[in-house]
Every structure is written in structure tokens, then in C-alpha cells.
N, C-alpha and C positions, 0 to 999 in steps of 0.2 A: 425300513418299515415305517409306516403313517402310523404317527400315534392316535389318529382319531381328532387332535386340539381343533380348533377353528386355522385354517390355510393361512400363517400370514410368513411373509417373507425374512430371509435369515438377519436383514439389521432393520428388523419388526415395521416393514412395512405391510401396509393392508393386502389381501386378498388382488384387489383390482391394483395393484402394483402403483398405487399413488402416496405417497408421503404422506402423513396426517397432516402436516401443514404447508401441502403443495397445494398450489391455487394457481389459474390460468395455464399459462404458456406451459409453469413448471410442471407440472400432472401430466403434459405429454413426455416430459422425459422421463418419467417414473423408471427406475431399475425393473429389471425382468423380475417375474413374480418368481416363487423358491417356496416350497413347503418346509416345513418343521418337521425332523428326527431326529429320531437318536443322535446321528451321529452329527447336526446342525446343534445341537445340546450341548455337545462335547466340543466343536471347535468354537461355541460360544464363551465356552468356563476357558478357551484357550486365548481365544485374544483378549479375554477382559485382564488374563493375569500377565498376558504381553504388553498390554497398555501401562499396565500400573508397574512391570521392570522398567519401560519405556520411559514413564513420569519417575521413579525414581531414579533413573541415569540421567534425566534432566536436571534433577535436581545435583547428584552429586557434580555434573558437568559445568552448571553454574555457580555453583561453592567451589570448584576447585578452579576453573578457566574463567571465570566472569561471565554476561549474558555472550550470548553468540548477535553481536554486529554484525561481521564479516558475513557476507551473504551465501558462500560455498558451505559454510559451517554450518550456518542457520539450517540452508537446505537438505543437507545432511541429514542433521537433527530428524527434522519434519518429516522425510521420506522414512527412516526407521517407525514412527512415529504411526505415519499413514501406512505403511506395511503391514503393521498389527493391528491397524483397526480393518483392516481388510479381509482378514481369518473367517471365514463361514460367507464372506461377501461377493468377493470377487476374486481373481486371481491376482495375487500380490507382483506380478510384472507389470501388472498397469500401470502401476507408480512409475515404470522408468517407459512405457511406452507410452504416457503422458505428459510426462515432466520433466526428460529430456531434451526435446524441443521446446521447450519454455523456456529451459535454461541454457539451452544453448541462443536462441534469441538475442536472451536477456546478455549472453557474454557478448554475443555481437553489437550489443549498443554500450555498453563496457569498453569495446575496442574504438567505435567510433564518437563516443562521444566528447572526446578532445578537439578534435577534428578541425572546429575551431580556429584554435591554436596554429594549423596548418596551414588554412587558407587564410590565417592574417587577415579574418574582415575589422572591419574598426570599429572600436570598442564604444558604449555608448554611458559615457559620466554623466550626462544630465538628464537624460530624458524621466526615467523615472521618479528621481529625486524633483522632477519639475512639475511632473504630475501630482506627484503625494502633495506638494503644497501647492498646487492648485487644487487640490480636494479638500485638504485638512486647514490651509492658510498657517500650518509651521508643519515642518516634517516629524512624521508620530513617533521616530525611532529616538529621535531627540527630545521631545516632549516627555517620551515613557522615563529616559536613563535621566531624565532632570527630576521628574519627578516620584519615581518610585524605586528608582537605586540604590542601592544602601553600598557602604564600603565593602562590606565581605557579605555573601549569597546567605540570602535569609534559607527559612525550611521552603516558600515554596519554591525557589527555585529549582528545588531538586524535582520537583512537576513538569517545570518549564524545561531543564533539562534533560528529563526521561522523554517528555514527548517529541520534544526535538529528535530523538536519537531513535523513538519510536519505530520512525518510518521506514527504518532497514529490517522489520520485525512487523509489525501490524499486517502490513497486506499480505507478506508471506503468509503468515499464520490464516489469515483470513482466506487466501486460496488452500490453504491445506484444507482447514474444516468445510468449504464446499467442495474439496473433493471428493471426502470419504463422504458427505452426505449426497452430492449428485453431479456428475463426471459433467452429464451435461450443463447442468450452470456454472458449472464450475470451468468448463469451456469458454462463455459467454464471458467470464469474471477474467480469465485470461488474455479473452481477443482486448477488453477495455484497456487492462493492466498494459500491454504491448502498446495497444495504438497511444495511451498517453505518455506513455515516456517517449518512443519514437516520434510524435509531433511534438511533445517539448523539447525532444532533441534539435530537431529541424528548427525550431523558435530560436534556442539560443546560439545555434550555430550562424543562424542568417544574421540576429539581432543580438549578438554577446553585451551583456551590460553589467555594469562593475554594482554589487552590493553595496549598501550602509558603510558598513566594517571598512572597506576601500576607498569607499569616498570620502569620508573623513580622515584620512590619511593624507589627502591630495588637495591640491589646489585648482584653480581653474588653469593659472598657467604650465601647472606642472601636467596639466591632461590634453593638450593643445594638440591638433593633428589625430583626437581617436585612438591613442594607444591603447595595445591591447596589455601590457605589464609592467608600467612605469617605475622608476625606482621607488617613487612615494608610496606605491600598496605595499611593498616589502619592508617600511620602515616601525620599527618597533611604537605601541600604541602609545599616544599622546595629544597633547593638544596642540595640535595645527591653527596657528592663525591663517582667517581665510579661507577653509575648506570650504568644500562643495557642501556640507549640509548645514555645517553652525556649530555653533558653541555650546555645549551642554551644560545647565544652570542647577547644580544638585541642591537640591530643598533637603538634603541628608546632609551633616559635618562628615568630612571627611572622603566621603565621596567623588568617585575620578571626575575632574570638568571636560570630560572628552565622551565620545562614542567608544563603547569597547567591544567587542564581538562575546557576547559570556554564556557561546549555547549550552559550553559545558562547565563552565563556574559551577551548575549546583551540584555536583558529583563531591564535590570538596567538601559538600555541608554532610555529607556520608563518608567521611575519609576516605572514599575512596579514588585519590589522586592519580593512581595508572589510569584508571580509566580519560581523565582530563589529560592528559600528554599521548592517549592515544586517538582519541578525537582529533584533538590537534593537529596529530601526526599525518592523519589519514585526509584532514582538509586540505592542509598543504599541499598533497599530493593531487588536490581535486582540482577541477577547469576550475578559477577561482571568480572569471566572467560570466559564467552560465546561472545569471539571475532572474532571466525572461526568459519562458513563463517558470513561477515556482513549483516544482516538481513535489517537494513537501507539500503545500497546498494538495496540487493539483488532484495527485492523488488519494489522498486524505478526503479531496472530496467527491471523489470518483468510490469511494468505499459509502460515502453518505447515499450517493445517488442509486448508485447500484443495490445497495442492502435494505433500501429504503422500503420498499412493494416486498421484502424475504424479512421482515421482521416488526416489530411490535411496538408497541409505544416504546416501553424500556430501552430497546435494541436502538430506535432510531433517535431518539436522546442521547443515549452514548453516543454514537456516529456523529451526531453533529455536534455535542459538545466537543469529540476529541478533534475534527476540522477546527474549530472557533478557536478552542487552546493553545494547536498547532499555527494558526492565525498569528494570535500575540505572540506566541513565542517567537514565529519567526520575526515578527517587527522589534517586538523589545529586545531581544539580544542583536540584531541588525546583520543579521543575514537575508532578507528582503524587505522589500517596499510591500507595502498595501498596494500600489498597481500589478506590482511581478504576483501576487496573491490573487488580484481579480481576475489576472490573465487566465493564472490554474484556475481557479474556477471555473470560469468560463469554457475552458479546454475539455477540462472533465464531465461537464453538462453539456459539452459537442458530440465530445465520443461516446458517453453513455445514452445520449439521446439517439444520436445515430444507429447505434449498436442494438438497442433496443427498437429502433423501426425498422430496420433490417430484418431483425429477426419474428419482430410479428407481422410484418408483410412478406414476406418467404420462406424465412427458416420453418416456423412452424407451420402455415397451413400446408405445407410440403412431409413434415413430418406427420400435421394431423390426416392427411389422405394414405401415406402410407400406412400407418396404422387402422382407418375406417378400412382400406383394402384388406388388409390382413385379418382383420375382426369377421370380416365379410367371406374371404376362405374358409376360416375358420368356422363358422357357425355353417357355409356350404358342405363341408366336410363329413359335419357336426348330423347334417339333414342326411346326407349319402348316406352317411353307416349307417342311423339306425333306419331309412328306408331297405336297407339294406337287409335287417337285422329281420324288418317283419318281413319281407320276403321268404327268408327265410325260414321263420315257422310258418 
């Protein structure tokens, strides 16, 4: 039964089925409109107290298992997550008839993105390292570890190394919350997410190139012929006479005179050491060439671009401090170049650019006609009956 309130939709959108802070394109995907009852009352007081078991099993899940990196885990999490905020919304199977071809996508490029490795293209030791110092006139990864290194991880580096680690968590989380808030951008938010890891995939398969971390490992002669995993990246960190990048000059006592890879040295300034042997663990296990284009970037700035026109001063402040962050960090611990950095960029301002002309030169005036047709039934309908109605007295 109508209690009479003003008509607005079950997760309090307006009457005319627009978000309060939908604007353009987004206002044509407004969720279907839903009166308020009783019984819209009731499943409200249910998901609010599903959300908050929800946030308190997050919480004991990461006091008791650590954050969820692992991306099965993560997604887990989220879909219980996105379930309950679905209660009075929508039907709680959307989450698996959404988000299981996401993730099955996403394991497909999981499987191929070694692949690499397979076809044995030839690896590429100087190309970026030659660009960064034809940009900068000294390579920055060397620059930064000379000059702001300290022997053991200061506090901020526990920044440098959460945001590093970030990236296996931010854009998930960030597709959750547009999903429950709107299936359709949140569509839009996943075609971007796919096309830039699948064309960074394609980059570093055609173009594989050995990180910072690697090249200071190696020599020029020990890299001769394009290998793709020389004995010298396997060799424990030191200082290499000769390497591909230089010598690192610490303005700290004590201080390593080499490049070290330290994305997760600041985990240590938190005792928390499993966590750094599990990083570790799991770099190992990675294409340890697939440097071009940076996917940490890429994406990172594919969340600026994309969120950019969905949020607010504040909002797009964050977004691009956390891209700039992600930036240095990836250059000062020396898991990429400022080129494999411009390339994600660049990548990301492709497919969001694209993605978004696509979609306002067809997706929507496609959807805004089917909706003008439907409004236009509707109000014919509207005309029929009550001609209808005086006919009849």
C-alpha cells in the first residue's frame, strides 16, 4: 500500500528516475523508477543492517587474513558486499549475471598474459632506460634511490608501498561502488577496465622490456642478442659495475649504492613482514618483462579520466593525486620508467577517450530514442484511456 510520501525510488532516487547527481549521458541510464512502502521500508532497515554484518566481516577478515590482494578473494569480498546493498534495489543475481563475465575476461588475460614468454619475442634492455635519459639527462630511478633513500624504509614509505599494492584493490572497489550505484556506467567503467589491460597486454607481449630492478642487475654485455631472462636479472641485488642504468650515489650514510626494487620495503616500517615475502612471492611468479606500457599507471589513470565528469573537486583531487603517487612510486622503487608511465597514460586517455565517443555518438542517442519512443507510448496510452474514460460518461 502507498503511503502517500512524495514517489521517490527504493535507493532514493527522484521520481523521474534520475540520480541526484546524474548529469548528461548518465540520467539516460537512470534505474527504473519504484515507489516507497511499507514493505520498501522493511527491506531498507534490512540491507542497511546487511551492509554493516558485511563491513564488520571485512573488518574481522582483515585482522584475521590480512588486506585481500589476491583478486578471487577481493572479488568475493565485494560481490557479498554488492549483494546487500542490492536489498530493496534490484535483484541480488545481477551481481553474478554482471560480474561473471568480468571475471571470467579478466581470468582470460590471467592465462594469456605470459604468453610472451612463449613466443620468445626479444626482450628490450635499453630502449626505455634511453628514453628516460634522454628526457631527464640522468635516469629518475637513480636520481630518486641517490637521493632520498635512507638505509631502512622511513614512515612514508609505508604510502609508497600501500599505493603500489593499491592497484590490485582500488579499481575493483571502484567498479563495485558503480555498480550498485548504476549497472549502466558501471558497464562503461568495465568496457575501459578490459580494453586497457587487453591493449597493455598486446604492448608488452609484442614489445616485452626488462624494468629498473633488472637492469641494474645486467650489463650491456650480459644482455646482448635481446634476452628474454638472462642469468644477471636472477642475481641477488648489488652493485653491478657497468650496468645498464649507473651507479647509485646515496646523500644518506649507510645507504645501498645500487638500485633495489623496495615496492614493499614499507610494509617492514609496520612489522608487518609476511606481507613483504608475499609480494615478493607473487612478483616472482610474474612476466617479470612486461614493463611496456605500465599497467599500474595505466589504469590508475584510466580511474582519473573516467571519474573525472562523476565527481567533484574533492573526488578528482584524490584521482589524480592517487595516479601522481602511483607515478613516483612506481619510478622510485624501480619497477618502471617514466616512459613505460607515459605509455599508460597515454593508453588510458585512448580507451577512455574512445570509449566515451563511442558511447555519445551511439550508445546513447540510441538509448535517448528509445526512451523519447517509449515516453511517447506512454503519454499515447495516457491520451487513449482517459479519452476513453469521457466517452464513457
Amino acid at each position: 500500500m502507498t503511503t502517500g510520501m512524495p514517489e521517490v525510488s527504493a535507493d532514493d532516487t527522484p521520481v523521474d528516475g534520475t540520480p541526484a547527481d546524474a548529469t548528461g549521458d548518465d540520467a539516460v541510464d537512470a534505474e527504473p523508477i519504484r515507489v516507497v512502502d511499507e514493505t520498501d521500508r522493511r527491506l531498507v532497515w534490512i540491507r542497511r543492517s546487511l551492509l554493516l554484518l558485511w563491513a564488520a566481516f571485512v573488518v574481522f577478515e582483515v585482522a584475521s587474513r590480512g588486506i585481500a590482494f589476491d583478486r578471487t578473494r577481493l572479488i568475493l569480498i565485494l560481490a557479498f558486499g554488492m549483494a546487500a546493498a542490492t536489498i530493496g534495489r534490484r535483484r541480488a543475481i545481477t551481481v553474478i549475471i554482471d560480474w561473471l563475465p568480468f571475471v571470467l575476461i579478466l581470468m582470460l588475460y590471467d592465462w594469456t598474459r605470459n604468453i610472451a614468454m612463449w613466443l620468445d619475442m626479444p626482450t628490450h634492455w635499453h630502449l626505455a632506460a634511453d628514453v628516460d635519459a634522454w628526457l631527464f639527462g640522468v635516469n629518475p630511478t637513480v636520481w630518486l634511490q641517490s637521493h632520498i633513500k635512507l638505509p631502512e624504509p622511513p614512515w612514508w614509505e609505508i604510502l609508497v608501498s600501500f599505493v603500489y599494492m593499491s592497484y590490485f584493490i582500488v579499481p575493483y572497489a571502484t567498479a563495485a561502488a558503480l555498480w550498485v550505484k548504476n549497472r549502466a556506467v558501471w558497464r562503461r567503467f568495465a568496457v575501459c577496465f578490459i580494453a586497457t589491460s587487453f591493449i597493455g597486454l598486446i604492448g608488452y607481449t609484442l614489445v616485452p622490456a626488462a624494468p629498473p630492478w633488472a637492469a641494474a642487475k645486467c650489463t650491456a654485455a650480459e644482455v646482448q642478442g635481446y634476452p628474454h631472462d638472462p642469468p644477471c636479472m636472477y642475481q641477488p641485488e648489488g652493485a653491478v659495475p657497468d650496468n645498464l642504468l649507473g651507479q647509485v650515489d646515496p646523500r644518506h650514510d649507510d645507504a645501498k649504492p645500487y638500485v633495489e626494487r623496495i615496492s614493499a620495503r614499507g610494509w617492514n616500517v609496520l612489522g608487518i613482514h609476511q606481507a613483504e615475502k608475499l609480494i615478493k612471492g607473487g612478483q616472482g611468479k610474474s612476466n617479470l618483462v612486461a614493463a611496456i606500457p605500465s599497467l599500474h599507471a595505466g589504469l590508475t589513470m584510466m580511474l582519473v579520466l573516467f571519474m573525472w565528469p562523476r565527481t567533484k573537486a574533492l573526488g578528482r583531487t584524490l584521482f589524480m593525486g592517487y595516479a601522481l603517487v602511483m607515478a613516483f612510486a612506481l619510478v622510485y622503487t624501480a619497477e618502471h620508467y617514466v616512459f613505460d608511465i607515459i605509455l599508460g597514460w597515454g593508453l588510458a586517455a585512448a580507451v577512455v577517450g574512445t570509449v566515451t565517443w563511442v558511447d555519445k555518438r551511439y550508445v546513447q542517442p540510441r538509448k535517448q530514442a528509445r526512451h523519447d519512443d517509449e515516453e511517447a507510448e506512454r503519454e499515447e496510452a495516457v491520451a487513449e484511456a482517459v479519452a476513453e474514460g469521457s466517452l464513457a460518461r
